[in-house]
C-alpha positions as CSV (number, residue, x, y, z in Angstrom):
1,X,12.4,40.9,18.4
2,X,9.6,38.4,17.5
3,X,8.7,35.9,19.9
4,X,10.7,32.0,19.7
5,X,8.1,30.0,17.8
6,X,7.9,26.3,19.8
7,X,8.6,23.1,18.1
8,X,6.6,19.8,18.1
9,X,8.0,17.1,16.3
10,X,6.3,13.9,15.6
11,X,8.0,10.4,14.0
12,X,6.5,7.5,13.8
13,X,8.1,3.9,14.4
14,X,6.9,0.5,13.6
15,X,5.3,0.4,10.5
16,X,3.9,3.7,7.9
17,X,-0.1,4.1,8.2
18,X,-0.4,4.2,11.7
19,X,-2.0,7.8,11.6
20,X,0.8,10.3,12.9
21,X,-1.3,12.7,10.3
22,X,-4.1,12.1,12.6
23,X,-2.3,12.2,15.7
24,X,-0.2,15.9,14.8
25,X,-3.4,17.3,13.2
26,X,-5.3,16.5,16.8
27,X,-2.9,18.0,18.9
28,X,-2.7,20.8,16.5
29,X,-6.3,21.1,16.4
30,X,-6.4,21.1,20.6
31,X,-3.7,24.0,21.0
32,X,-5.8,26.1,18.3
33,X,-8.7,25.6,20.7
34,X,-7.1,26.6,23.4
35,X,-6.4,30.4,22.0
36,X,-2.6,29.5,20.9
37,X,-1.3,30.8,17.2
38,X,-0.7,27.2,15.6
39,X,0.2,25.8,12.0
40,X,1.6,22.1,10.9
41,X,4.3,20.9,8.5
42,X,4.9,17.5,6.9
43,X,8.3,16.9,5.7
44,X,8.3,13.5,3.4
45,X,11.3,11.6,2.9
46,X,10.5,10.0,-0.3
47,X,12.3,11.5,-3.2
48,X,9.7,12.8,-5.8
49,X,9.3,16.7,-5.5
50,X,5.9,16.4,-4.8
51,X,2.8,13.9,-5.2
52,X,1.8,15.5,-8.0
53,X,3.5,13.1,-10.7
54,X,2.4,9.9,-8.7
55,X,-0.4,7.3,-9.5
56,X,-2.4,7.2,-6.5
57,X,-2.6,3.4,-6.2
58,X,1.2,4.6,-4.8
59,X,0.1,7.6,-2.7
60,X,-3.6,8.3,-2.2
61,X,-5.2,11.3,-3.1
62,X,-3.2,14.6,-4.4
63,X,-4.3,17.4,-1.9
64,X,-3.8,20.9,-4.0
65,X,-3.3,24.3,-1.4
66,X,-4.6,27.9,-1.9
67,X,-1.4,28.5,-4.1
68,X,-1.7,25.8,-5.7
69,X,0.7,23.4,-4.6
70,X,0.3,19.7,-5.1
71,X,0.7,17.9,-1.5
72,X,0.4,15.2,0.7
73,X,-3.2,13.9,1.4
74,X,-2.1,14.7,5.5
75,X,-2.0,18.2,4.3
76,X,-5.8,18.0,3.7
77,X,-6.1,16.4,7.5
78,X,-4.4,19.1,8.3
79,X,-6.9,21.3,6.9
80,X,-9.9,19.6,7.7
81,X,-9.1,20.2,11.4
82,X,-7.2,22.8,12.2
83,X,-9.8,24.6,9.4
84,X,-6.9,27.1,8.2
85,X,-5.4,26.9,4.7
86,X,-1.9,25.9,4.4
87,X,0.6,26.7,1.8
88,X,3.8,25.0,-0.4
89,X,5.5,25.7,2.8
90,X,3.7,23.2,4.7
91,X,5.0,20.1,3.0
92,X,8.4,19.5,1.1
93,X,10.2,16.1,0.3
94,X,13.7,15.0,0.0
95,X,13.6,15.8,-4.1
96,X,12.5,19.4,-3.3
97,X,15.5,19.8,-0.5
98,X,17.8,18.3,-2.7
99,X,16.9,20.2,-6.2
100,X,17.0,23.6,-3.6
101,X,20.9,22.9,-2.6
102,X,21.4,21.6,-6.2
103,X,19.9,25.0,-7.8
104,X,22.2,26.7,-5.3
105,X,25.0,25.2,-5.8
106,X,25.1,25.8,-9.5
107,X,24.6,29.7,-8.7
108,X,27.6,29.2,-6.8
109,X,25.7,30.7,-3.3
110,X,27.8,27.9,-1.4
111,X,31.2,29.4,-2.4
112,X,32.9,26.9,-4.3
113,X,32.7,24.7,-1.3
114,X,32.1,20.4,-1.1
115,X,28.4,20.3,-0.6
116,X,27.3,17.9,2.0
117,X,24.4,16.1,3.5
118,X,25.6,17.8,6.9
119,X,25.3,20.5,6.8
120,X,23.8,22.0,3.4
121,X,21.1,19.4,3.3
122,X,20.5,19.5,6.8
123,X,20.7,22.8,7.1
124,X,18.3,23.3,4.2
125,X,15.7,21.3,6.0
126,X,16.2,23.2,8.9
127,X,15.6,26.8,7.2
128,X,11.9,25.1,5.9
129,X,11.2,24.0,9.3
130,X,12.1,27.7,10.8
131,X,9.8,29.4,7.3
132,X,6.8,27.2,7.7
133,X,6.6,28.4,12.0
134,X,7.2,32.6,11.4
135,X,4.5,34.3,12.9
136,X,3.5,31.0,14.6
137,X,3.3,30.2,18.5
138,X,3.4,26.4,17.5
139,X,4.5,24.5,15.5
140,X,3.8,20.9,14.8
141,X,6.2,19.3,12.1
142,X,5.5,15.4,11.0
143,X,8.2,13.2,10.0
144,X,7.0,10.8,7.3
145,X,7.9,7.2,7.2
146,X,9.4,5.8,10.3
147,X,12.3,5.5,12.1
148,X,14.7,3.6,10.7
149,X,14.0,4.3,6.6
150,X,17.2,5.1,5.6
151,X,15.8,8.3,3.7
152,X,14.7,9.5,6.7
153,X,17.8,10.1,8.3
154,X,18.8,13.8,7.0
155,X,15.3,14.9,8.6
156,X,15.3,13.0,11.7
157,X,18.6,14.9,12.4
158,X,17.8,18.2,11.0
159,X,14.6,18.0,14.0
160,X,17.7,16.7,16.5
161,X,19.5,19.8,15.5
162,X,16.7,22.3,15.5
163,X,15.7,21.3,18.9
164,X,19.1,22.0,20.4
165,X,19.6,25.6,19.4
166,X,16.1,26.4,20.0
167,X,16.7,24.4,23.6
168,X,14.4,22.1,26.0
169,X,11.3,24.7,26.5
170,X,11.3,25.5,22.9
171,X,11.0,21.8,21.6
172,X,9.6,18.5,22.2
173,X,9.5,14.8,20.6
174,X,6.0,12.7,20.3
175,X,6.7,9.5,19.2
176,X,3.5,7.2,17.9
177,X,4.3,3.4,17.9
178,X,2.6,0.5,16.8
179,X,1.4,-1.9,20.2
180,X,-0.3,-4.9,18.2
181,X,-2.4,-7.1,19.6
182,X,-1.4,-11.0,19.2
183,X,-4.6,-13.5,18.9
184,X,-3.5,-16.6,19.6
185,X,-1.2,-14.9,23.1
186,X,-4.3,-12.8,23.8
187,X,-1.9,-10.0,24.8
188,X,-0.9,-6.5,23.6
189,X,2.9,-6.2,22.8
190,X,4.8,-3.9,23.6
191,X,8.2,-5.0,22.3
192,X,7.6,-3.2,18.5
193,X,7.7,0.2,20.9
194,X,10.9,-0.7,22.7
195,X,12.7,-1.3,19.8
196,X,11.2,1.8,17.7
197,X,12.5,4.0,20.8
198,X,16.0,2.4,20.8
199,X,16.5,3.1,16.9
200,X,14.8,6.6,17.8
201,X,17.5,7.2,20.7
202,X,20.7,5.2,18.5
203,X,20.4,8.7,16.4
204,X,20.2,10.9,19.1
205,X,16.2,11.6,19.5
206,X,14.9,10.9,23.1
207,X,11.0,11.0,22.8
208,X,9.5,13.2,25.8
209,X,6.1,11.6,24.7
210,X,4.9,8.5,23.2
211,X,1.7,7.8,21.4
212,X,0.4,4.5,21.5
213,X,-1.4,2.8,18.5
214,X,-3.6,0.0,19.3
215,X,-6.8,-1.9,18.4
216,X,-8.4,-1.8,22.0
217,X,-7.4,0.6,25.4
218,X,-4.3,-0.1,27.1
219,X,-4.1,-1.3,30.8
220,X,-2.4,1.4,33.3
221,X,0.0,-1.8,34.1
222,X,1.2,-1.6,30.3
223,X,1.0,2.3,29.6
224,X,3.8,2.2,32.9
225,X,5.5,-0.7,31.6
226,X,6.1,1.4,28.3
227,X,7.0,4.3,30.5
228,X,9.3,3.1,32.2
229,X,10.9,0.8,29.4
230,X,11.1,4.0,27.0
231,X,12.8,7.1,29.8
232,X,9.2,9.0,29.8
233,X,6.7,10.1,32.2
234,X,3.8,8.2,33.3
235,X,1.5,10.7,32.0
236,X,3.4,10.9,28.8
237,X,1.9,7.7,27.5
238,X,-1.3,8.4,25.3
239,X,-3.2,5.6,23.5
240,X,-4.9,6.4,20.0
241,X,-7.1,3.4,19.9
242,X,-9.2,2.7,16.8
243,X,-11.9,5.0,16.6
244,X,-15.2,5.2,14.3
245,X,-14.8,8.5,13.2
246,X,-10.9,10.2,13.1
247,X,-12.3,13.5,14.5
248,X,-13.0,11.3,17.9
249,X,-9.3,11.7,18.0
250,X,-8.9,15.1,19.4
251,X,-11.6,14.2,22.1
252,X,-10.0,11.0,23.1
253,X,-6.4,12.6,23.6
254,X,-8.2,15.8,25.4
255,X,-9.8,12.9,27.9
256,X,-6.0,11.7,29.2
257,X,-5.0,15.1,29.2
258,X,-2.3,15.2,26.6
259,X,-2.1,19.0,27.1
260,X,-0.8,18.9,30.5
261,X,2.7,17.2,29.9
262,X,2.5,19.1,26.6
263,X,2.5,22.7,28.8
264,X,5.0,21.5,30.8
265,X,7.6,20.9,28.5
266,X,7.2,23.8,26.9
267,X,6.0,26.3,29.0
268,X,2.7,26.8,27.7
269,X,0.5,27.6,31.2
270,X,-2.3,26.4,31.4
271,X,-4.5,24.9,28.4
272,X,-8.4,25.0,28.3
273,X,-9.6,24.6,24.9
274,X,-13.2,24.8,23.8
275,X,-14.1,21.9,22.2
276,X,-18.6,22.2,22.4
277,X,-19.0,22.7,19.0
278,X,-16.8,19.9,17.8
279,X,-18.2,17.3,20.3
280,X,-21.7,18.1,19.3
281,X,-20.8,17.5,15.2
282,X,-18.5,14.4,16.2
283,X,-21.9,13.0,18.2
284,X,-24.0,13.5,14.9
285,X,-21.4,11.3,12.8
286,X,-21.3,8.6,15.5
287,X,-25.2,8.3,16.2
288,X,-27.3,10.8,13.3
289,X,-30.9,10.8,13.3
290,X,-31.4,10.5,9.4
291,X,-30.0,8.6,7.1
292,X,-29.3,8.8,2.8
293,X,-27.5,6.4,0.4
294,X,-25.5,8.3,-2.6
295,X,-23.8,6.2,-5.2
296,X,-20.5,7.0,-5.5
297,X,-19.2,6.7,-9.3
298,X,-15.1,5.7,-9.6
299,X,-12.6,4.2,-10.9
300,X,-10.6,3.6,-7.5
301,X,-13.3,2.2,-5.9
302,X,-10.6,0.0,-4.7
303,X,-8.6,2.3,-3.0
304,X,-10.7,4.8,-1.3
305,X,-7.6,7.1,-0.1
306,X,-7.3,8.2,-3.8
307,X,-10.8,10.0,-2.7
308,X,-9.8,10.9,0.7
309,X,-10.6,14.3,0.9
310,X,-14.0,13.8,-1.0
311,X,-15.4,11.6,1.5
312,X,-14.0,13.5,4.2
313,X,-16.3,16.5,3.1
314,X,-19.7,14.1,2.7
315,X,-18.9,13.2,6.6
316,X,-18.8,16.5,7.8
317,X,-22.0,17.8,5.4
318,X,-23.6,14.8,7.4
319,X,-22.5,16.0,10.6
320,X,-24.1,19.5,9.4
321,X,-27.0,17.9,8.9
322,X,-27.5,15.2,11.5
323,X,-27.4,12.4,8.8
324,X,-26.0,9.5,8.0
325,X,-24.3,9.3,4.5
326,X,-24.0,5.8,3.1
327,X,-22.0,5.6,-0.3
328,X,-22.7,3.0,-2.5
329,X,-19.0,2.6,-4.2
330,X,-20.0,1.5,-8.3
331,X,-17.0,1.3,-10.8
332,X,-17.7,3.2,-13.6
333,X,-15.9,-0.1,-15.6
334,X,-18.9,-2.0,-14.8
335,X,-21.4,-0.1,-15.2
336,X,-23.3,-0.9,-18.8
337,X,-26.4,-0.4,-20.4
338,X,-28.0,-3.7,-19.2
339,X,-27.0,-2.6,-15.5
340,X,-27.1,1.2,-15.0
341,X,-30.6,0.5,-13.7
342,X,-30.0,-2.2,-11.0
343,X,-26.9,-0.5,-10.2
344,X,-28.7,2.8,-9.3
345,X,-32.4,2.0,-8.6
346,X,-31.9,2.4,-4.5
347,X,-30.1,5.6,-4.1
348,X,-31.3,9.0,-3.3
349,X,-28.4,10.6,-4.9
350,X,-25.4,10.3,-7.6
351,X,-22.0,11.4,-7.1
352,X,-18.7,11.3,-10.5
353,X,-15.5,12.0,-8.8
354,X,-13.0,14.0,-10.6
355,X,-10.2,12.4,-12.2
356,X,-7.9,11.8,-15.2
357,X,-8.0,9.5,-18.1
358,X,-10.7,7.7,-20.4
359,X,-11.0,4.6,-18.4
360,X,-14.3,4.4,-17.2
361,X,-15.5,7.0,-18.6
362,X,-18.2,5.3,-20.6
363,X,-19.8,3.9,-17.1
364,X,-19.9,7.3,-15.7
365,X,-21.5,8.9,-18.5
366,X,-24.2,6.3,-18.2
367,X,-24.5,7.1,-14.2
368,X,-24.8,10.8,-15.3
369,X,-27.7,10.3,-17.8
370,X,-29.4,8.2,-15.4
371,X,-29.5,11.0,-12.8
372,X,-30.7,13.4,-15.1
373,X,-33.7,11.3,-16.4
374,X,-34.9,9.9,-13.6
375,X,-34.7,13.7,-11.7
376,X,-32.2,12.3,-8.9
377,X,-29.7,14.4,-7.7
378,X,-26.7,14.8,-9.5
379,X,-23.3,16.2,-8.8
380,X,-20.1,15.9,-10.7
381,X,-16.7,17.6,-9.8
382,X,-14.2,18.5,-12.4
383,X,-14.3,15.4,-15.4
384,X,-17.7,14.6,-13.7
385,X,-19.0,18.0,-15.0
386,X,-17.1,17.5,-18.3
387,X,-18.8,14.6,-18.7
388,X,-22.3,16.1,-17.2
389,X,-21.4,18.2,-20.6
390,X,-20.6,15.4,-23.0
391,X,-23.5,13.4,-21.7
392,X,-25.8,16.5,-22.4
393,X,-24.7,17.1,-25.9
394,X,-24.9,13.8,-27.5
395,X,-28.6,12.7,-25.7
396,X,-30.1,16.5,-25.4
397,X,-28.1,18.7,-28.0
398,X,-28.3,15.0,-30.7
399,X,-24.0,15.4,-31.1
400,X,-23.3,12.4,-31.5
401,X,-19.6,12.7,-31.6
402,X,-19.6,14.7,-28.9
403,X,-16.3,14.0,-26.6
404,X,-13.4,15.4,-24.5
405,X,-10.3,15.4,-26.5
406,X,-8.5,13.7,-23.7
407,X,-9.9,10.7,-25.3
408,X,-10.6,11.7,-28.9
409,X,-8.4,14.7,-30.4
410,X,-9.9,14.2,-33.7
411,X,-13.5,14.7,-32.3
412,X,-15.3,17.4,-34.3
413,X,-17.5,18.0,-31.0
414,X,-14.7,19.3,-28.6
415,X,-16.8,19.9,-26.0
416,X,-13.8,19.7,-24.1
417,X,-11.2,21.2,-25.0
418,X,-6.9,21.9,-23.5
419,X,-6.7,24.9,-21.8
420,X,-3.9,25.7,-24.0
421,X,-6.5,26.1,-26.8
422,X,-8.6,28.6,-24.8
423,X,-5.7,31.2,-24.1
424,X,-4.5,31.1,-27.5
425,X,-8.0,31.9,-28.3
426,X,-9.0,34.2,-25.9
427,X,-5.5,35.6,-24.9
428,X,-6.5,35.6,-20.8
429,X,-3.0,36.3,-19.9
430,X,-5.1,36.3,-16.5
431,X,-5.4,33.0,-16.1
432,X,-2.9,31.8,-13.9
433,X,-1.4,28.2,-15.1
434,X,1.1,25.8,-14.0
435,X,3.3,23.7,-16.4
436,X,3.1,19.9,-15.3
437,X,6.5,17.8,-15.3
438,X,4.3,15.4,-17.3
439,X,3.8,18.0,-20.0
440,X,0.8,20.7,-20.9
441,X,-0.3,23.2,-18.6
442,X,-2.3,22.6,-15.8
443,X,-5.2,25.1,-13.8
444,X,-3.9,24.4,-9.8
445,X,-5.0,26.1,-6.9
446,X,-7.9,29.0,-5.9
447,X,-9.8,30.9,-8.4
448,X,-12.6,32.9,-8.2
449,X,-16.0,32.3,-10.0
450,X,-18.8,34.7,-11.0
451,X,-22.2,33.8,-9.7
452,X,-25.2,34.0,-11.7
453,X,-28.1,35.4,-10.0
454,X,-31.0,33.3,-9.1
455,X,-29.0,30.0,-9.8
456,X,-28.6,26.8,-7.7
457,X,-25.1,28.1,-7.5
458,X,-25.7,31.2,-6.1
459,X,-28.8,29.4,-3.8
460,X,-26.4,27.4,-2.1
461,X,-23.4,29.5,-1.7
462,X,-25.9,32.2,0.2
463,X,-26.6,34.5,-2.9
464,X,-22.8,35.6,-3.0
465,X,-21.5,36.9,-6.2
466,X,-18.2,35.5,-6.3
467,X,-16.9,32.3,-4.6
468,X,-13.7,31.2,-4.5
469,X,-12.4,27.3,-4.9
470,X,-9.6,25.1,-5.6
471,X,-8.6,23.4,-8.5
472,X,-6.4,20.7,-10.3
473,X,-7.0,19.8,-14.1
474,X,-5.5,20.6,-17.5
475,X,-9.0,20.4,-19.7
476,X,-11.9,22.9,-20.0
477,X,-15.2,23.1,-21.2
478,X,-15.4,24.6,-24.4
479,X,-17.2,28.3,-24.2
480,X,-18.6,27.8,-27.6
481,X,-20.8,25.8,-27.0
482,X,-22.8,27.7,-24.3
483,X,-25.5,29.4,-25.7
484,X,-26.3,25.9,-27.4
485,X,-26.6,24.6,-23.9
486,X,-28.8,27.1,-22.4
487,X,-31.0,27.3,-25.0
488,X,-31.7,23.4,-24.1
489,X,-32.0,24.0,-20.4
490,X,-28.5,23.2,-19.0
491,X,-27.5,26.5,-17.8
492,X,-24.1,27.6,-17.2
493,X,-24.1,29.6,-13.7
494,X,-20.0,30.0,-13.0
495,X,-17.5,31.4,-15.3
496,X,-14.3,32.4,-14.4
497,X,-12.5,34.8,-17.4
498,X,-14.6,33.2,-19.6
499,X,-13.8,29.8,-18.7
500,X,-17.2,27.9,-17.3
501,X,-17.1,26.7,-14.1
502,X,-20.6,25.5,-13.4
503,X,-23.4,23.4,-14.8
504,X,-26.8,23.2,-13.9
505,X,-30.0,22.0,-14.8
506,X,-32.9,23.9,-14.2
507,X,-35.6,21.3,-14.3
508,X,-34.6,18.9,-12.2
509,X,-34.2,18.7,-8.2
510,X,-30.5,19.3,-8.1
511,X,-28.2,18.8,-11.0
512,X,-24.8,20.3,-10.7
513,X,-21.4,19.9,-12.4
514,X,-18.4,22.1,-10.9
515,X,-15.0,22.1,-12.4
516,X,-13.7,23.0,-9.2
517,X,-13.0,20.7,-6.4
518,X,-15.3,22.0,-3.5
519,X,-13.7,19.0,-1.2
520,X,-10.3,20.4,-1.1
521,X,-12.0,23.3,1.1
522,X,-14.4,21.6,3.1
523,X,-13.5,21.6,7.1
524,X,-15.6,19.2,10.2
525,X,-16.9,22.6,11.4
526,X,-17.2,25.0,7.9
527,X,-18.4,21.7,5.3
528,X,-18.3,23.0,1.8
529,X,-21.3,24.7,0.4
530,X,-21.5,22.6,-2.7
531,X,-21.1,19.5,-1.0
532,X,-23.9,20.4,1.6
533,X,-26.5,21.2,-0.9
534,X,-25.9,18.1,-3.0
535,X,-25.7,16.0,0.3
536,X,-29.2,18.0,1.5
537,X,-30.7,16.9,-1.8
538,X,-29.8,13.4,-1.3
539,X,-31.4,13.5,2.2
540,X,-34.6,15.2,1.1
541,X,-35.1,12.9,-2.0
542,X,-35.0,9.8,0.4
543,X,-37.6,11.4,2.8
């Protein structure tokens, strides 16, 4: 009989964005340490079936899994610190749950019966709760919202239900809550908390453990004041205060000894994780010895969660490293002739985001030509290799019509091209594809890449032959066009069935275009290889 996996459920109260993401992925991260089998689930309330559909001025970045499941960006948190890879079964939303128990009901599994929020959608949420922890000594499931959203009620009492049949030592509640600071009353609050426990407890939740958001430390006077307001232990009140760097989190919560109370409710013994190695890389984002600047080329420059994962992976190849990485955020919309040169004179290296559509596009194209004449180094991911391409083949290669048929499909140029157009060419049945809801078919999740010898590509990834790395696009580079491009000196050192997955030029200090997303694998302690070379250029070139 296998071994009761333990529950810890985390809801949040107050207001969204407080970082129960954060919080889960730092406890998670601290039991791991401490030699305990532990994985992390977040179940979203909101009713699309996944992110995958949504503009991410609504929901920040898309994270894409292994298997190629588009997610919640807390799913690459999760990741990032617990440095495992995750699955679909990780994250699911209320239009997954719902289209489940619909598909079932038409296949007549329920019997003919009424189906009902309680228990068939309960109970569905339940089953994916109990999946996602198989084989698991813990696991950590996060809520999303906060108490209180009416869409949140099926989960918040599928979590009451699972903890009482799995009983007391099997599952506990962690609660974060908002304590705001009020200026002119020079006082932290505490009231926000009291009320967020109430509504927590009106549905039939008692937290065993709150977790206190706040903009400075707490007093002991107040952590007992919201002890003893909210039913929990003294030692049950953690504060996450703002911090510089997130992966201070994990430190901060070890310091009040957040695994004690944690042990005790369920049974755990006692916790000593190893945490050297990730104090020593947290010290060398806080206070790094060198320093670069890298211009970071976008069209969300406004919203820098639409990114999340990207930067994420620049801080810990500066940890690696002992730098400092300062991005210079530039628009591609307003970047122009007249400008590219002011815009990019100071910086020691030039990143183009991945992303979709042709706004922009113009501006980035210009970033990426600058880079290549002026021998700075260059990465793009995904549409910043296409465009690495395009850029190549109308100033190098003299095609002047040279394009992407995203924006042009009348181009005679097709440097890039739909995937669609390659298979029926090719027939790689092999290719593994997803159809988007939106329409066309789309290249999601891990694939593996051949390695030319003697490459950048194969310098950086340690001489391996084959890597493997994530992706989420529905465009390719077109193959025919390769032999045009080495003879001019872009070389193309990754293909996958064909399909080219790297760029490189071989005069220059580091030019590199990847259709893969290197960020989506790229942990604190393990940073991506891709992202640590181009980063490592940057550093060298401002030596």
């Amino acid at each position: 009989m296998s071994k009761q996996t333990k529950y810890i459920f985390v809801t949040g109260g107050v207001l969204s964005s407080l970082g129960k993401g954060i919080a889960a992925a730092s406890i998670a991260t601290l039991l791991k340490h401490s030699g305990l089998k532990v994985s992390i689930l977040k179940a979203d309330p909101y009713i699309n079936v996944d992110p995958g559909t949504m503009s991410p001025l609504e929901h920040g970045e898309v994270f894409v899994t292994d298997d190629g499941a588009e997610t919640d960006l807390d799913l690459g948190h999760y990741e990032r610190f617990l440095d495992e890879n995750l699955s679909q079964d990780n994250n699911f939303t209320t239009g997954r749950v719902y289209s489940s128990v619909i598909e079932k009901e038409r296949r007549g599994d329920y019997l003919g019966k009424t189906i009902q929020v309680i228990p068939h959608i309960v109970g569905e949420i339940v089953e994916r709760i109990k999946k996602a922890g198989e084989g698991k000594e813990i696991l950590i499931v996060e809520i999303g919202g906060t108490v209180g959203d009416i869409e949140g009620l099926p989960f918040l009492e599928a979590i009451r239900a699972l903890k009482s049949e799995v009983g007391r030592k099997n599952a506990m509640n962690i609660h974060l809550t908002l304590v705001p600071y009020i200026k002119v009353a020079g006082e932290l609050k505490t009231k926000p908390t009291q009320h967020s426990v109430g509504e927590l407890r009106r549905i039939g939740i008692t937290p065993d453990m709150i977790v206190c958001r706040a903009e400075m430390a707490l007093s002991r006077e107040l952590k007992d004041k919201i002890a003893f307001s909210c039913g929990v232990e003294r030692n049950c009140v953690i504060e996450s205060q703002d911090c510089q760097s997130i992966y201070q989190i994990p430190l901060s919560f070890l310091k009040q000894d957040i695994l004690t109370p944690i042990s005790e409710f369920l049974g755990l013994g006692e916790l000593k994780p190893n945490m050297q190695n990730w104090d020593s890389l947290v010290k060398r984002i806080i206070a790094p010895t060198n320093e670069t600047t890298i211009a970071f080329v976008g069209k969300y420059v406004d919203l820098k969660e639409s990114y999340k994962s990207l930067t994420e992976s620049i801080i810990h190849a500066g940890a690696t490293l002992d730098a400092k990485v300062n991005l210079k955020w530039i628009d591609s919309e307003k970047i122009e002739d007249e400008n590219v040169n002011e815009l990019l004179k100071d910086v020691d290296g030039v990143l183009v985001a991945g992303g979709f559509g042709e706004r922009g596009v113009n501006g980035k194209i210009l970033a990426i030509k600058f880079a290549r004449e002026n021998n700075i180094p260059y990465l793009g991911i995904c549409l910043g290799m296409q465009l690495a391409l395009i850029e190549f083949a109308r100033n190098v290669l003299k095609l002047e019509d040279a394009n992407s048929v995203e924006f042009n499909k009348e181009c005679k140029n097709s440097i890039i091209y739909l995937i669609d157009s390659f298979i029926d060419a090719h027939g790689k049945e092999q290719i593994r594809t997803h159809k988007s809801p939106l329409g066309g078919t789309m290249r999601l999740g891990s694939y593996s890449c051949d390695v030319k010898a003697g490459s950048l590509l194969a310098k950086i990834y340690g001489n391996q032959k084959h890597i493997i790395e994530r992706h989420r696009h529905r465009f390719e580079a077109n193959p025919q066009y390769k032999t045009a491009f080495e003879k001019a000196g872009l070389q193309i050192s990754g293909t996958s069935n064909g399909l080219i997955e790297v760029a490189e030029l071989k005069e220059h200090k580091f030019f590199i275009g990847v259709q893969f997303h290197p960020e989506f694998t790229s942990r604190l302690t393990r940073p991506n290889p891709t992202i640590l070379g181009f980063v490592g250029a940057s550093l060298d070139n401002a030596k």
